[in-house]
N, C-alpha and C positions, 0 to 999 in steps of 0.2 A: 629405616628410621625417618630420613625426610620425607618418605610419600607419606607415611602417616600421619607427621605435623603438617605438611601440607592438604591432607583429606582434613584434619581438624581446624584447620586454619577457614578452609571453605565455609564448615557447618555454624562456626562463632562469629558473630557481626559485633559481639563487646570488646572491653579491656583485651580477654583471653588470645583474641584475633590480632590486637598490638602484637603481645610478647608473642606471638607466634609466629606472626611474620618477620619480629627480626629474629626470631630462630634460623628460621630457613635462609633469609640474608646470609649470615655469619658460616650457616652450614655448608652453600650453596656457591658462597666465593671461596670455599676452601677444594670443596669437590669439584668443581665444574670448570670448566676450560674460562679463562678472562673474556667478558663481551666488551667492544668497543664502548669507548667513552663516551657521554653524553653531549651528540654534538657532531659527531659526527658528519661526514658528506652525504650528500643524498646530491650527486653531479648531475644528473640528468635532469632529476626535478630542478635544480637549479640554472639548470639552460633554458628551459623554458620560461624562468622569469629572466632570462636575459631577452629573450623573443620576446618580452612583456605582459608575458601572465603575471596572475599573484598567485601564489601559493602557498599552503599549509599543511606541514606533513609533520608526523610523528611517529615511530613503530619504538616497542619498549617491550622489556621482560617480565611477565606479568609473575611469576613464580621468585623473582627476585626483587621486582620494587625497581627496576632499571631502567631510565632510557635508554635505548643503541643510538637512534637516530634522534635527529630532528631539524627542521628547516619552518622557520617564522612558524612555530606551533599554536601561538596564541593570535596570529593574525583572524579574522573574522573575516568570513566570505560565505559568498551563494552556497549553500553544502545542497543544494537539488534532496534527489529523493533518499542521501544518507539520512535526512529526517526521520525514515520511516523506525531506524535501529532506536531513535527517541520516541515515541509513538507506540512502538512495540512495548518494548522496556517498561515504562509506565502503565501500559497498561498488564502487564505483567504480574508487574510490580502491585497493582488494585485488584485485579482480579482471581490472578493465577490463572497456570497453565488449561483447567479444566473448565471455567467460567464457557457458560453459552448463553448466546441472546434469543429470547423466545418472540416468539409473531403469534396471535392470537385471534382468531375471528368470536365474535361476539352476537345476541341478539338484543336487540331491545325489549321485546317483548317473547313469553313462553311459547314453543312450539306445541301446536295442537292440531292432529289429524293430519299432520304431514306439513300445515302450514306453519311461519314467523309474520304473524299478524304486523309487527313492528321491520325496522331496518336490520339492516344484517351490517357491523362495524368491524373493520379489519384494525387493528392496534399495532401500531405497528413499535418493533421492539427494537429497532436500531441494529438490528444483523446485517453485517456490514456485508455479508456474501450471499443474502435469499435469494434465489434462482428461480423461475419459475416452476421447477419439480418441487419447492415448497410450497408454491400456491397449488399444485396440482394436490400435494398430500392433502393442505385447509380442506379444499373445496369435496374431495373425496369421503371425508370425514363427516362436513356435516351434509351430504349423503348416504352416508350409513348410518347416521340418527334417524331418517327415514325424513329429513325436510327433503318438501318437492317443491314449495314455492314461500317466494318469500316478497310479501305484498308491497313493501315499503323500499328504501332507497338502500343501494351498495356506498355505504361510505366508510372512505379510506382516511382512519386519523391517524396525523402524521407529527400529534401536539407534542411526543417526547420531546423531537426538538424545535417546534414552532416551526412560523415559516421561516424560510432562511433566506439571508441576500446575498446574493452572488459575491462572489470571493472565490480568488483573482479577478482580476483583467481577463485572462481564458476564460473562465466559468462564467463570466459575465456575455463575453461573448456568442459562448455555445449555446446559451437560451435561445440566440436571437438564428444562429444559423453556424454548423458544425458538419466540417470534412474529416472527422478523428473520435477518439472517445476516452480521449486521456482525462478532459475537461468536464467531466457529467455533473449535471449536478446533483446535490445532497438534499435525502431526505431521512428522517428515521423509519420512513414505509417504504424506500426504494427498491427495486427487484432490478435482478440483473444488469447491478451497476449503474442503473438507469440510463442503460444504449437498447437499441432496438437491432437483431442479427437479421441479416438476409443472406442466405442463399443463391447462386447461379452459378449456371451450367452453360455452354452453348448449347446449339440449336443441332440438329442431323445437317445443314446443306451450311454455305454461306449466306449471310443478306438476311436470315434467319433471324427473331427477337430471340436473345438470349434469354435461356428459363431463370424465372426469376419466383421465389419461395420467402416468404417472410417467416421467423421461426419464433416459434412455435407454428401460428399461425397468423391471418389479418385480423388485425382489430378496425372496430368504425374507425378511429379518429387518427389512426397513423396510414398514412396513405403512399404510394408507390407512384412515382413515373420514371417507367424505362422506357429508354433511347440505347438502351446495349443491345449489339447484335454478335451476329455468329460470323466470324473472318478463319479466312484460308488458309491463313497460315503468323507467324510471328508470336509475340508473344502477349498475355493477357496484358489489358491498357483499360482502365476504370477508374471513372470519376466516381464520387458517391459524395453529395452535399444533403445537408438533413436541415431543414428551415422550421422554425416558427413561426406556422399561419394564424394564431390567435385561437380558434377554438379546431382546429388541429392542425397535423405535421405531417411535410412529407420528405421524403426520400426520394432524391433524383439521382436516378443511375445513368450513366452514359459511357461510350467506348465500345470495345469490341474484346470477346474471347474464343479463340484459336477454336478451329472443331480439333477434337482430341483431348481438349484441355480437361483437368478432372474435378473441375469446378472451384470456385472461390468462394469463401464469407467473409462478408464484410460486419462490421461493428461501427454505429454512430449513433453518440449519445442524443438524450432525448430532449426536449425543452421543458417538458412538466413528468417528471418522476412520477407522481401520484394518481396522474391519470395512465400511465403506463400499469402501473400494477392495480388499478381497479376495472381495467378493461382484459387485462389479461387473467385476472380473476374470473371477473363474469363470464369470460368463455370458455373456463376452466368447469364452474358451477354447471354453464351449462352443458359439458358435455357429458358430466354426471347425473344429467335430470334435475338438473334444480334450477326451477325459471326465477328471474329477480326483476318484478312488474315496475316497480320504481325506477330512477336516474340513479347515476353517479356522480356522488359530493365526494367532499373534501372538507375535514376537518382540521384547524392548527390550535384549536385549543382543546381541552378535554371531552369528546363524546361518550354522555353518559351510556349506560347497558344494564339490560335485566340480567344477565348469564354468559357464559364462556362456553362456546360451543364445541371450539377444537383450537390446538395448538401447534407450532412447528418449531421444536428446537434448533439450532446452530449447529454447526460442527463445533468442537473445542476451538477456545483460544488458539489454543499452540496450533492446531491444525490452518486456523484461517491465519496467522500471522505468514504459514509457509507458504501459501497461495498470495498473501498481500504483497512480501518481498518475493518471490520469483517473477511474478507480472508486472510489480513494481505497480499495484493497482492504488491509484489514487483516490481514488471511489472510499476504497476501503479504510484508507488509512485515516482519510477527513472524517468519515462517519465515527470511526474511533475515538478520534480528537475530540471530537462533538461527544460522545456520550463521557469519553473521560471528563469533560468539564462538567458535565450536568453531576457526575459523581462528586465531584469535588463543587459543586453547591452552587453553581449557575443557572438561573432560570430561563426557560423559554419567553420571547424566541432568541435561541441561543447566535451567536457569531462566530464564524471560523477565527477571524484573529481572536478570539477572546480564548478559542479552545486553543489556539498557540502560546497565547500567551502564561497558560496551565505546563503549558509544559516546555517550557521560557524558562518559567522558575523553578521548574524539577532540576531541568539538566545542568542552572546553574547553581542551586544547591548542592549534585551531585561536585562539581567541579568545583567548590568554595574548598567542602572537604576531601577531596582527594589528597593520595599519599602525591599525585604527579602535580599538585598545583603550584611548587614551589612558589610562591606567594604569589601566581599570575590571579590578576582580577578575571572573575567570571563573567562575559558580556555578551555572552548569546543573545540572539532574538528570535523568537520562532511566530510568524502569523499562521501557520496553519500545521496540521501534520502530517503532510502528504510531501513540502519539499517542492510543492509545483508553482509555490508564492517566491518570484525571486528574491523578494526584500526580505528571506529569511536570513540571517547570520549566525555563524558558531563557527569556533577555531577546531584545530585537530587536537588539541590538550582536552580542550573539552569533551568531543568524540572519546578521545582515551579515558578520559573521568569516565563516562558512562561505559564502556566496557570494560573495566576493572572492579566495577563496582559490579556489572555481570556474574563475574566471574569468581566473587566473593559467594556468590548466593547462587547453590546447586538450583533453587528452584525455580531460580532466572534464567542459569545460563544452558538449563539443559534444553526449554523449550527456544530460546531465542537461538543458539546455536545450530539446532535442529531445524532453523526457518531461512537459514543462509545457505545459500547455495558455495561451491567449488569452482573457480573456473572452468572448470572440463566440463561441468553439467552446465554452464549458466547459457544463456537464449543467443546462439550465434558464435563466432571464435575468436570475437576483436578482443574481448577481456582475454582468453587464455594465450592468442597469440603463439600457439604451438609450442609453447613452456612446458615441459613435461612435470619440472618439479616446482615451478609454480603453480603449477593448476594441480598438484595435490597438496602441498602445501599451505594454504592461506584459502579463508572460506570469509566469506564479505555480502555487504550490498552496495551494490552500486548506484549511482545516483548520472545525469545531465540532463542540461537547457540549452538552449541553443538564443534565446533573447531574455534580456536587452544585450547580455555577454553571453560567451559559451561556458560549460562547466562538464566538469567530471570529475565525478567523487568518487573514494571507493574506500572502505572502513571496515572494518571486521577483526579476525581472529587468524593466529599463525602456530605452527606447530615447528618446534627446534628440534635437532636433528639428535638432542637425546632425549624427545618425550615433551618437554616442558611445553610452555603455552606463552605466549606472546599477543600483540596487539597493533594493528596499525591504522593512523586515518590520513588520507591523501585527498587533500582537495588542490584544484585545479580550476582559477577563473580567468578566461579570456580578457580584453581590454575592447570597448566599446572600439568595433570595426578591424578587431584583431585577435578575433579567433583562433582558439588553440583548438585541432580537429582531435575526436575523444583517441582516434589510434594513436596520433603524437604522444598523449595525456598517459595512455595504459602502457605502451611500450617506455616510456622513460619512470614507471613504477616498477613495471618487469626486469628493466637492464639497473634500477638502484635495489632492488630486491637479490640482482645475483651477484654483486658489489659485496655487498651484505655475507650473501651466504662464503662468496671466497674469503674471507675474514674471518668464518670458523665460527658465525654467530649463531646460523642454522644447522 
């Protein structure tokens, strides 16, 4: 009888959903062993603000309406890339699990005798994960229309969301020059997260140039200088810096890889996205036969078109949200932000804080009404939706509003859950920390920064040791020049989490 008002509890969002969760309440504290009071210690989280972090934790019974825990729940801090679980959510929540973003090449004018007397317009549709296997399918496509040339110019319009201005501080900085590719910047025509991969290998001898492969392959205006070579022995040592030269970009490699080593790729973002994916177009076109006698533009306001030549769908929603939170790809999660806002009625050229601020007042509407708000004020701030802006703010009550509110709604919670990893799966072993029954246990995203303070987040969903489902969000912010290192951070969440379970809560 309770799994069933419990399954009916999930499908009703009215009245019905009240009287049925205090069903389960009443039913729930008669059947089920006592969980700790609301309030609870969380001793280890709370040694680290004795070291001077701040922190904000909360884990609760989501089948009972319970806190277990909690420690400064409504304090507001850096939450890093737990952002993304808001970000996800809402667009969830707009589009559904199935929604895909389409990219479409276009002509200006009708093809005739094999020719596009006019331009050839790439549209671009805001997929936040096109790869260059999408530009290969475009280009193949209208190759088997039987265009073989196309007289006029390749331009890449990219007016969904206008031009954008850099947002953050990193993203401002990687236009001008970039050793990483966390910081790319956003367009709605971007390809491959808008980084450029290379490839190397050593050389057969020492003193050897290390082979070096751009991937796919070269384009004119991204350009290569290697200083890497082939060494005797030790281990691979490489620099990789990516600069903006104005009318193009290079990539400077240096250091040395071991002979034997079995190759490295590197990823660094690019300074103009647009020109990345209309030169990697054109070399795509052309290696299907289709020459393009014009330049390469760029459009940020609407380029008109005679016809639709060929298309290239997304993966699902729920599929790209599992690839946004396991890589933690901020690429991804801002191009989101960005088209959630144009959804909700924002004209180009759109602004990252503005797309945070869309979703600023989701998660604090969500947390106005939550059954957990016990009258706390809702004071999030979010400038972008990736989490990589420090000046974002939100408490772990809040966190918890938005995943209760999940978990109301089967057709939230089954793709959003599905897009969290386990600690035993998650990238490295500092989250699972050789916990056997936390890393089956508890399935989350994790978030950290490391400036202007450090941070580590970690928020998601728990499983109690008779079935039921729970919730927790753990944030963790250093003190300007007193660093909390994230192993400190994950281990005093691991050792208040087995606190926990010996109290008969899991």
């Amino acid at each position: 009888m309770v799994r069933e008002i419990a399954l009916a509890h999930r499908r009703d969002n009215g009245r019905l959903a009240k009287l049925v969760h205090a069903t389960i309440g009443v039913l729930l504290a008669l059947l089920l062993p006592a969980l700790p009071a609301w309030g609870q210690s969380l001793p280890n989280l709370a040694a680290l603000q004795n070291r001077g972090a701040a922190v904000s934790a909360m884990v609760v019974a989501l089948d009972q309406g319970k806190v277990i825990a909690a420690l400064e729940p409504d304090r507001q801090l850096t939450p890093a890339s737990v952002t993304k679980l808001v970000t996800g959510t809402r667009a969830l929540d707009i589009w559904g699990a199935n929604h895909r973003f389409t990219t479409r090449l276009a002509a200006t004018a009708p093809v005739q005798n094999g020719q596009l007397a006019g331009d050839l317009v790439l549209l671009g549709g805001a997929d936040p994960a096109l790869t260059e296997e999408g530009l290969a399918v475009l280009a193949r496509e209208v190759a088997l229309l039987g265009v073989r040339e196309v007289a006029g110019d390749l331009i890449i319009d990219a007016s969904r969301f206008g031009e954008i201005a850099c947002s953050p501080a990193d993203r401002c900085r990687a236009r001008e020059q970039s050793a990483h590719s966390y910081a790319a910047p956003l367009s709605a025509a971007g390809v491959n997260f808008s980084t450029v991969s290379i490839d190397l290998r050593p050389g057969l001898n020492p003193g050897q140039q290390a082979w070096v492969q751009p991937r796919p392959f070269g384009l004119p205006s991204f350009k290569l200088l290697v200083e890497a070579t082939t060494t005797s022995g030790g281990g691979a040592a490489l620099t990789a810096v990516h600069r903006n030269l104005g009318d193009k970009e290079q990539t400077e490699i240096a250091g040395g890889l071991p002979i034997g080593n079995e190759g490295v790729s590197l990823r660094r973002s690019v300074a103009h996205p647009e020109r990345l994916t209309g030169e990697l177009l054109r070399g795509f076109l052309e290696r299907e036969g289709v020459r393009v006698g014009g330049g390469l533009r760029f459009a940020y306001g609407p380029a008109p078109y005679h016809t639709i030549l060929a298309q290239h769908e997304s993966r699902s929603l729920s599929e790209l949200l599992s690839g946004m939170m396991y890589y933690s790809n901020n690429f991804s999660a801002d191009v989101l932000a960005l088209d959630l806002a144009r959804a909700m009625g924002s004209l180009p050229p759109l602004h990252l804080a503005e797309a945070g601020a869309h979703l600023g007042d989701y998660l604090r509407s969500l947390a106005s009404g939550s059954r957990f708000a016990v009258g706390a004020e809702a004071r999030a701030v979010l400038r972008d939706g990736s989490g990589l802006d420090p000046d974002n703010r939100l408490s772990a009550r809040e966190l918890i509003s938005l995943l209760d509110y999940v978990y109301a709604r089967l057709d939230l919670f089954q793709p959003l859950l599905g897009s969290l990893s386990l600690p035993a799966h998650a990238r490295g072993t500092l989250l699972s920390g050789g916990d056997a029954l936390w890393s089956r246990s508890v399935v989350g995203k994790t978030g950290g920064l490391s400036v202007p303070v450090s941070v580590t987040s970690y928020a998601g969903y728990l499983r109690f040791a008779d079935g039921g489902w729970g919730a927790f969000a753990f944030l963790v912010n250093g003190a300007p020049g007193r660093p909390i290192a994230r192993a400190d951070a994950f281990e005093a969440m691991r050792r208040d989490f087995a606190i926990l379970r010996n109290t008969n809560a899991f």
